[in-house]
N, C-alpha and C positions, 0 to 999 in steps of 0.2 A: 456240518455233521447233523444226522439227524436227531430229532430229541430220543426217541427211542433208543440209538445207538447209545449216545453220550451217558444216556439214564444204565447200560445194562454194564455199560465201562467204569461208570464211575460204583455198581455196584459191586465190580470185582473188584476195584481196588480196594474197597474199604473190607472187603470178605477177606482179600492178602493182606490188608494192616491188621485186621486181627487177629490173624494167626500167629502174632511174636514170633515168625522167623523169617525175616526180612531186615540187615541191616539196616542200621539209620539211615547212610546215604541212600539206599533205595525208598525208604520209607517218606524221606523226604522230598524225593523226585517224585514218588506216589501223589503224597499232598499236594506238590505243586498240580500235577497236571488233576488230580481231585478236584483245586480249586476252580482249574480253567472249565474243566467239565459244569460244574455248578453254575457256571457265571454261563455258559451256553443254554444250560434246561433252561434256569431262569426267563431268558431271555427269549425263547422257544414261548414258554408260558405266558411272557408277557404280549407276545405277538397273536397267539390266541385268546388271549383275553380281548387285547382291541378287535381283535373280528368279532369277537363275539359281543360286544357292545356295540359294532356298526351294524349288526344284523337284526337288533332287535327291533319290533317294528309298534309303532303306535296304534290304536283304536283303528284311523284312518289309513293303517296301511301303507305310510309313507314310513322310511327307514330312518331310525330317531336314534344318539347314540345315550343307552343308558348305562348304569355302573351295573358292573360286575360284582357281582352278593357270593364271589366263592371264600376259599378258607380266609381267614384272615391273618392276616404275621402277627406273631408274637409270642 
């Protein structure tokens, strides 16, 4: 699935849990597949982070892998 997709699914689900009219049992099928969605962006994110660390390139022009300086967790 694509990150865009997952990202625009998993922002409906959370727009239907807040609406408090979704029983628990759906709500909690919600969450599950919320979580699945989250662990795919992630993972989406993290795969563009490594390319964008193989592409950065040194002084001399040869392809050097550096760290990635975006948001940080926490």
């Amino acid at each position: 699935m694509p990150f865009e997709e997952a990202l625009k699914r998993l922002e409906s689900i959370v727009e239907a849990m807040e609406s408090d009219e979704l029983p628990l049992e759906t709500l909690l099928t919600r969450f599950e597949e919320g979580t699945r969605l989250v662990t795919i962006c992630q993972g989406k994110l993290e795969e563009a982070e490594q390319k964008i660390q193989k592409l950065e390139k040194n002084a001399a022009g040869a392809l050097t892998l550096q760290p990635f300086e975006g948001v940080t967790e926490g």
